[in-house]
N, C-alpha and C positions, 0 to 999 in steps of 0.2 A: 263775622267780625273781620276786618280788612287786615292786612296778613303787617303792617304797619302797626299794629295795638300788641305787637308781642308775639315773642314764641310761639310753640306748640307742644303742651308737657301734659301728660296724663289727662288729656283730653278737655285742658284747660288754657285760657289765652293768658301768658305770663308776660307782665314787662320785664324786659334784659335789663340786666347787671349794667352790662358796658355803653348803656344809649343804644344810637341807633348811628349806620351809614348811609351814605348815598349811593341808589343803584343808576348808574347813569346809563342812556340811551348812547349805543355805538354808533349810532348813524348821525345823530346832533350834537351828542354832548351836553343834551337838554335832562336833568334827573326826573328819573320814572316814577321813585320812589323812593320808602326806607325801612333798610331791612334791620333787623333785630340784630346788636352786637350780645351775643350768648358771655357769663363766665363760664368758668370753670363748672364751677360748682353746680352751676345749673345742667350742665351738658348730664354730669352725672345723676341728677333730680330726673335727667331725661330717658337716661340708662336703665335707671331703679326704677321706672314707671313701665319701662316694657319688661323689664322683669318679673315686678307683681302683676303686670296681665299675662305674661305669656302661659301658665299653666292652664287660664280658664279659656285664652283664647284656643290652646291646643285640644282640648277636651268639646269645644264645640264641632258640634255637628259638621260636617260637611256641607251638606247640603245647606246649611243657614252661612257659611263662609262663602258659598257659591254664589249666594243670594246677594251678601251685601258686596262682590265685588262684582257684581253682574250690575244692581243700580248706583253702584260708583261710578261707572263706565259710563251708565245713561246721562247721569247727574252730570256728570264732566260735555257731556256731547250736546245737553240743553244748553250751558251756556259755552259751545263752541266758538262764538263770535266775540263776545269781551275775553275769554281767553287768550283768544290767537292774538288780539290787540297787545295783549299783554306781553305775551312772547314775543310778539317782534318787538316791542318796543323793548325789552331790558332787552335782549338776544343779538338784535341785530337782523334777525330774517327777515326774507321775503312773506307780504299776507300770504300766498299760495304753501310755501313752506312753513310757515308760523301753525295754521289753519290745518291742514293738511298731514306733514312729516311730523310736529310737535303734539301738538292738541291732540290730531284726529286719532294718530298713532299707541297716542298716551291711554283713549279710552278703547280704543280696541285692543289693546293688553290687559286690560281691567276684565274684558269681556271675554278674551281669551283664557284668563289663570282663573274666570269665573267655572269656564270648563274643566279647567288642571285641576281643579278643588276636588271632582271627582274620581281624577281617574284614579286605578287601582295605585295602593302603595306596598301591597304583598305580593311576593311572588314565590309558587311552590315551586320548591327545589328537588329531583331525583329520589326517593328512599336511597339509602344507601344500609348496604349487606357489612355486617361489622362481627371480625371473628372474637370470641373469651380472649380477653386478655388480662393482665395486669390494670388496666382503667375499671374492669367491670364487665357485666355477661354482656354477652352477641347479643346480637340481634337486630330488625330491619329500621333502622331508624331515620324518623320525616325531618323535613325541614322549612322554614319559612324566610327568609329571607324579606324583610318590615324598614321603610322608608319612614323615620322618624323627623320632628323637627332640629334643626339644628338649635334654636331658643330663641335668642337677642340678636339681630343682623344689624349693624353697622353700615347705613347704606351713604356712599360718600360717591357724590354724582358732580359733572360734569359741565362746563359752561356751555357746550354746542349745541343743547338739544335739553332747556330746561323742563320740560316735561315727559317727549318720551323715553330718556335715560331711568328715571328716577319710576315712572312706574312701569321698565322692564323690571325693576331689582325689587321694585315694592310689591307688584301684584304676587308674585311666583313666591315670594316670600310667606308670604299672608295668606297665599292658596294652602302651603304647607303646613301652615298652621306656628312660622312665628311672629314676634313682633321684632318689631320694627324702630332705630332711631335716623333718621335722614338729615345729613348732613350736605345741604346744596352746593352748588359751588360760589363764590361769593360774588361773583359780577349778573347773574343771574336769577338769586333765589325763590323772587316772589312768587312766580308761578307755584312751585311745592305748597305754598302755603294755599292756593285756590286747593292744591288738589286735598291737601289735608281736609280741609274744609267738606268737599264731594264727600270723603269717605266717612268723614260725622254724621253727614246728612244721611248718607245710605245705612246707617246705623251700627256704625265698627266702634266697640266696646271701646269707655276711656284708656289710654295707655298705650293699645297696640300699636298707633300710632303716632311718632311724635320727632319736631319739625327742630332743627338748632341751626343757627343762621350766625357768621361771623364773617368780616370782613379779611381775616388772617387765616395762618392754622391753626390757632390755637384751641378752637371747637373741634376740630376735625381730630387734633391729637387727642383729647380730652377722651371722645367717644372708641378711638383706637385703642386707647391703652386702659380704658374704664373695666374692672372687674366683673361688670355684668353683661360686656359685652364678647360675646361666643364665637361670632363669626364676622368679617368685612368684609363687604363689596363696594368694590374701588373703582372707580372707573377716571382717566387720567394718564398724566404723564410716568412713564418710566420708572424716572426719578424720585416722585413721589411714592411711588408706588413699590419698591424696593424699600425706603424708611416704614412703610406701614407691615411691610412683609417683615421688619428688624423687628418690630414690637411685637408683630403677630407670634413671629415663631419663639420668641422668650415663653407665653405662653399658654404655647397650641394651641391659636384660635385661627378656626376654620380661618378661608381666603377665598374669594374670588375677584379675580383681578383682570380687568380689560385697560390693558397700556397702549403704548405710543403705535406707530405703524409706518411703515416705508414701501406700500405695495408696490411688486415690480410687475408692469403689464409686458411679456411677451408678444411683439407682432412679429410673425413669420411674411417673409413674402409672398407666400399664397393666400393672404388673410385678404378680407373685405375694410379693405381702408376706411370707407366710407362709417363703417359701423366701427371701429376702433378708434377712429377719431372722435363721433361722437361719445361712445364710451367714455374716453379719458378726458375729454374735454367738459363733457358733463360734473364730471367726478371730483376732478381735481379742483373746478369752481364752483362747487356746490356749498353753498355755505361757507363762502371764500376761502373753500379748498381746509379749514378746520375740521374734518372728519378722518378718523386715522383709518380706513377701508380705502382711502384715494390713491390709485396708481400713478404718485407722486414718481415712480422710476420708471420712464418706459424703453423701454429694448427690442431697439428694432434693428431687424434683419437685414445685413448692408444692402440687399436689392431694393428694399423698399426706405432704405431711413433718410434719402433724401427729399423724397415726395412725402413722408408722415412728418417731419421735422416743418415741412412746407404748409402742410392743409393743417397739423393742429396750433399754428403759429396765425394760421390765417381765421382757424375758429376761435382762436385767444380774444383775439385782436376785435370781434364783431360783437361782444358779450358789451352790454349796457353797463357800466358802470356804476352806480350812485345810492341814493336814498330809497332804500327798499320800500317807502310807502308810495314812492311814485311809478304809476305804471309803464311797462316797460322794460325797470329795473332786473336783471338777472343776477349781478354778482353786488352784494351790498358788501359793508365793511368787516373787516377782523373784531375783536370784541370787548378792546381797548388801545390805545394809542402807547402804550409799551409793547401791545404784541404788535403792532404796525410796523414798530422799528424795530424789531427784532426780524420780521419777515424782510423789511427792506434791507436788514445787513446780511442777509443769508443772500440775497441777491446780489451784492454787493461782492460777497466774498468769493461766489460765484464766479464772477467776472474777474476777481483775483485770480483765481485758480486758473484761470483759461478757457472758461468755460463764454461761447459766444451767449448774449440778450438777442435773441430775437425777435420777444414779442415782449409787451408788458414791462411790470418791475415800476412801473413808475408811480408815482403822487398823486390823484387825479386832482385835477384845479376845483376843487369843493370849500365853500367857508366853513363846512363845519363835519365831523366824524370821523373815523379810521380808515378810509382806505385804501387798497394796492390791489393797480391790475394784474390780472393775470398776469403772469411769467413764465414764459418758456428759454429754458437753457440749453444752448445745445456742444455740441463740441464738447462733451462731459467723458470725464474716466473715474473709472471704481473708486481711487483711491484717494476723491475732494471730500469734503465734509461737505457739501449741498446734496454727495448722492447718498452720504452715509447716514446726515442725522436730519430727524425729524424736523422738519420747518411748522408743520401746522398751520398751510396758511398755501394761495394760489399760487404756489409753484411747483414746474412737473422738471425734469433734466431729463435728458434724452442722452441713450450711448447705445451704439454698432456692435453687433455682433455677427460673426460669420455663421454657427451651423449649431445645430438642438445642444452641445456638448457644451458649447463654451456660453450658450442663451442661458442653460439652465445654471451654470455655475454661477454667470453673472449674479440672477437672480439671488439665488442661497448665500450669496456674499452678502450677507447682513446680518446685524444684530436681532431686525425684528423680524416676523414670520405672522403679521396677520391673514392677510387677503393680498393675493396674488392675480393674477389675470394672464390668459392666454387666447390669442388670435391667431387661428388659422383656418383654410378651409378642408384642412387634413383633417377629419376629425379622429382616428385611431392615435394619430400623433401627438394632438392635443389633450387626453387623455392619457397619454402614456407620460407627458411633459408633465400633465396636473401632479401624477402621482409621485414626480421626482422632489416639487417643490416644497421645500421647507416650511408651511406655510398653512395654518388652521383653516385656512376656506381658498377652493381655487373658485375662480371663474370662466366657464370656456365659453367665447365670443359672446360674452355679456357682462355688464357690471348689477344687473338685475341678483333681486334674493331671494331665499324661497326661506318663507318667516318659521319652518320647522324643524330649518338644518342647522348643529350646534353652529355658536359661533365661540368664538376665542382663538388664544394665539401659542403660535411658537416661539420658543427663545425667549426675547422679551418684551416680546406684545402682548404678555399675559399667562397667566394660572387658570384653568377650568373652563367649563362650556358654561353659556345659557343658550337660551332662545327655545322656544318650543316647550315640549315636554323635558328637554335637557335642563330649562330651568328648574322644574321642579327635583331633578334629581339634584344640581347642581347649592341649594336652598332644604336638602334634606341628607341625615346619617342616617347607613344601614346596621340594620341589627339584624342578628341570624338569633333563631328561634331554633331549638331541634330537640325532640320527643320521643322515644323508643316506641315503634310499633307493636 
């Protein structure tokens, strides 16, 4: 059924309360679709339906959860091609990254938590020697230590990456054995509804899964504050994500939170320029610089920050511009025309503060979509809001620093602490620099991943790990088990 006939509620297509909106295409401004306006009261029908499955889903086998997230993953990979269409066209991306980072990403997390479904969830603990006491007799007693489900997961995802966001939080979820309500994010959400669709087909019980779709917060609060729901994963701004942490902690429901980000890439000037620029120049415009891993602050070493300030202003500058269906295309638009002009006033303010334009920041001459090229700032100090707050969007500021002491302080002078970056050809030093930084993931002389190492943040780019087998712990509660020998 087309993700346009309604909801996704206990494993049935519901028409919404509130009508339906329009998901517009960022690159035209032509509408893609129309997504489901959820009430209230539905969101909660959506809550109470992973409710009553999550006992029988948690009680099923392992091996038959592995199964049906193993031919979810296939099912999603068969139609790869209407997919990826899809995604780019609400998203914004490029076919290669639509196809590719969205799509392809999305079912090989299906196919990866098809393996977490297995692995062990016990792990034996020491005997421990215990003298008579007042508790009760001695003696050698075992212990187990048991990765349980957490129950109902809240999963409240993201516009940059409408498919592999939503089934990082889903698969690892449902590997664990809970259910699941997916709250998209609203400029994006049709794809969730192909993938809801995959997982019926591969044969996931009614309920476990189920899709709520609104053009506001008003869905998103609904399932945050719903009585059946146990635990949220957020993925989003800051700000949002702080109000969801107000409701969680009234009453103690689990959290896992991926926020905002402001990575600062370190170049020393023994680094290989060559590869630091493409690093950050990749990164920063990658999905017009909308990814909060992007080494948005780069800090470079006074030896070198005249020639980095030079070659990544000259790599800004040669990036294609335009309608991501047209080939060629490398940096398309932002992923509405309010975030366009919030990017172009952070540029703006920019050059308030003192800070020089030397590349980008401007309009491009297009009849139709959101976008802004590249920008690089330079002539930047700590204390502008261009270097402090989140933009979200293709801009990098660059600022000098003399020697590893005042490089790394720079650095840690922020609010967020996701993903950090260091360049040099020292490599003891670069490694000794990683370990000073405030910051859940470094990178040394790459912005490359390695898909097993947790991710999440410091400060305020976030609450908990995923990625890997961290999601499975991060999607499960321990329980201790202990029996007298």
């Amino acid at each position: 059924m087309p993700a346009e006939d309604g909801l996704f509620i206990g494993g049935e297509w519901v028409a919404p309360e509130g009508g339906y909106y329009d998901v517009v295409n960022p690159a035209t401004e032509e509408v893609v679709g129309r997504a489901p306006e959820a009430g209230a009261a539905q969101v909660l029908e959506a809550t109470a339906a992973a409710r009553a499955a999550q006992p029988g889903w948690a009680a099923t086998r392992v091996e038959e959860r592995a199964a049906i997230l193993e031919r979810a993953g296939r099912i999603i990979l068969r139609e790869i091609g209407p997919h990826a269409d899809l995604a780019r066209a609400e998203s914004g991306a490029t076919p290669a990254t639509a196809r590719g980072m969205q799509v392809g990403v999305a079912a090989a997390r299906f196919l990866r938590y098809a393996r977490g479904a297995l692995e062990p969830t016990e792990t034996a603990l020491l005997p421990q020697v215990n003298e008579a006491s007042a508790m009760g007799a001695g003696g050698v007693f075992g212990a187990l230590a048991i990765r349980q489900p957490v129950g109902v997961v809240t999963c409240i995802t993201s516009y940059n990456n409408p498919w592999a966001n939503p089934a990082g939080k889903v698969a690892p979820a449902l590997a664990m054995g809970n259910t699941v309500v997916v709250k998209p994010a609203p400029q994006d959400p049709l794809s969730v509804f192909r993938m809801a669709a995959a997982l019926t087909e591969a044969g996931l019980p009614p309920g476990v899964v189920n899709v709520v779709t609104g053009s506001g917060a008003a869905a998103g609060e609904a399932a945050v504050s719903s009585p059946d729901t146990d635990m949220v994963s957020f993925t989003g701004s800051t700000a949002v994500g702080q109000r969801i942490a107000e409701v969680c902690g009234r009453d103690m429901k689990r959290q896992l939170m991926e926020l905002g980000g402001k990575g600062a890439a370190l170049v020393f000037d023994d680094a290989d320029l060559a590869s630091a620029v493409a690093g950050i120049g990749t990164t920063f415009t990658f999905y017009s610089g909308q990814i909060c891993t992007a080494p948005t602050r780069v800090l470079a070493q006074r030896g070198v920050y005249a020639q980095l300030v030079e070659r990544l202003s000259a790599y800004a500058g040669r990036l294609t511009v335009g309608d991501p269906a047209e080939r060629g295309t490398v940096v398309g638009p932002v992923i509405s025309a309010a975030h366009r002009d919030r990017v172009e006033a952070y540029v703006a303010l920019g050059r308030k503060e003192g800070a020089t334009l030397v590349a980008g920041g401007e309009r491009p001459l297009l009849d139709r979509g959101f976008y802004v090229a590249p920008a690089v700032l330079a002539d930047c100090a700590p204390d502008m809001r261009v270097v402090r707050e989140e933009i979200f969007g293709p801009v990098v500021v660059v600022l000098p620093f003399d020697d590893e002491e005042e490089g790394v302080a720079l650095a840690n002078d922020s609010d967020y602490g996701l993903i950090d970056y260091v360049w040099s050809a020292d490599v003891p030093r670069a490694f000794r620099v990683a370990r000073r930084l405030r910051a859940g993931g470094v990178g040394i002389n790459t912005v490359g991943r390695n898909m097993e190492a947790p991710f999440g943040g410091f400060k305020r780019s976030g609450v908990g790990r995923d990625v890997g087998s961290y999601a499975l712990h991060a999607y499960s509660e321990l329980q201790s088990v202990v029996w007298p020998g």
